[in-house]
C-alpha positions in Angstrom: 165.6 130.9 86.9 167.5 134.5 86.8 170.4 134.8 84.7 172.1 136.5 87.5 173.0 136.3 91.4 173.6 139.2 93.9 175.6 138.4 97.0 177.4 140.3 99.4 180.7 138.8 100.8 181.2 139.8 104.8 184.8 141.4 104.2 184.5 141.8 100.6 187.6 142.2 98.0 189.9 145.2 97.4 190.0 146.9 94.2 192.2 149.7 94.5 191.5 151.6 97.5 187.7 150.6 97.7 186.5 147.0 99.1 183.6 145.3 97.0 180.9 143.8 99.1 178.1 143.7 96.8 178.7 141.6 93.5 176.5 140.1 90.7 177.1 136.9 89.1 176.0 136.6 85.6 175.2 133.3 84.1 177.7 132.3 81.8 177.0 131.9 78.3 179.8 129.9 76.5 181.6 133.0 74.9 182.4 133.1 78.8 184.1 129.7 78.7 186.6 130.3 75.6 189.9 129.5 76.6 188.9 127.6 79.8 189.1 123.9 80.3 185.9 122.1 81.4 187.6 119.7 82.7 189.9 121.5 85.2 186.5 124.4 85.6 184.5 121.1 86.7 187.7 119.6 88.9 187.7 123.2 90.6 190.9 124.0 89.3 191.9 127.6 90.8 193.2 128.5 88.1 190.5 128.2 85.8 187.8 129.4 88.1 190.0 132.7 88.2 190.2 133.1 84.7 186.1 132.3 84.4 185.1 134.8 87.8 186.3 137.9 85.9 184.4 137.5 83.0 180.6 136.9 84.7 181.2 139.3 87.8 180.0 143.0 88.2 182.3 144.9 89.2 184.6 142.5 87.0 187.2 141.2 89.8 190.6 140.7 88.4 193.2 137.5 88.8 195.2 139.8 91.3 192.3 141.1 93.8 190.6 136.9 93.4 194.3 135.9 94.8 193.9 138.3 97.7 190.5 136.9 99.0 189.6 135.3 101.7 189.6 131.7 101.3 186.1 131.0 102.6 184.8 133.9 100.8 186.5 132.9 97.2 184.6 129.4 97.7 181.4 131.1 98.3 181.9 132.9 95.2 182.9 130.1 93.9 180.0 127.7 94.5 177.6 130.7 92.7 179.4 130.7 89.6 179.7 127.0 88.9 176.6 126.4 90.7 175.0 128.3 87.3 176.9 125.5 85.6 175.2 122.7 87.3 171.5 124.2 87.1 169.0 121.9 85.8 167.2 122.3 82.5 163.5 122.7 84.1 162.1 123.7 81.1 159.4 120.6 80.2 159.2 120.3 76.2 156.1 121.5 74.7 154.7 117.7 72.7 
């Protein structure tokens, strides 16, 4: 599996004058995760999927442009990031 995920949101987010379509997800690594509560991440906490989002997105998009998104949007990007989290370990161990 890739460690990272291009999609391309329908009306995007703003940063500054430009609007992002096209944004790649980056697996998280658990660097990623300091500060965040698992617990609230896996509850779908908006708060601590906003602080995660910046930190595995390219172009990074800050707390202030996420609360300005779409709602249907934000859940798609949303579902990519912790869908990384959720990924099965398909790997079969070599005996």
């Amino acid at each position: 599996m890739s460690n990272t995920k291009q999609i391309t949101l329908d009306k995007g987010v703003k940063l500054g004058e430009n609007t992002i379509n096209d944004i790649t997800i980056t697996k998280p690594v658990v660097a990623h995760l300091k500060g965040i509560s698992l617990t609230k991440l896996f509850n779908f906490e908006t708060d601590e999927l906003m602080k995660l989002i910046p930190r595995v997105t390219a172009p990074s998009i800050p707390q202030p442009a996420l609360s300005n998104m779409d709602v249907t949007e934000f859940m798609t990007l949303v579902g990519e990031v912790v869908g990384f989290l959720a990924e099965e370990n398909t790997d079969t161990p070599e005996e």
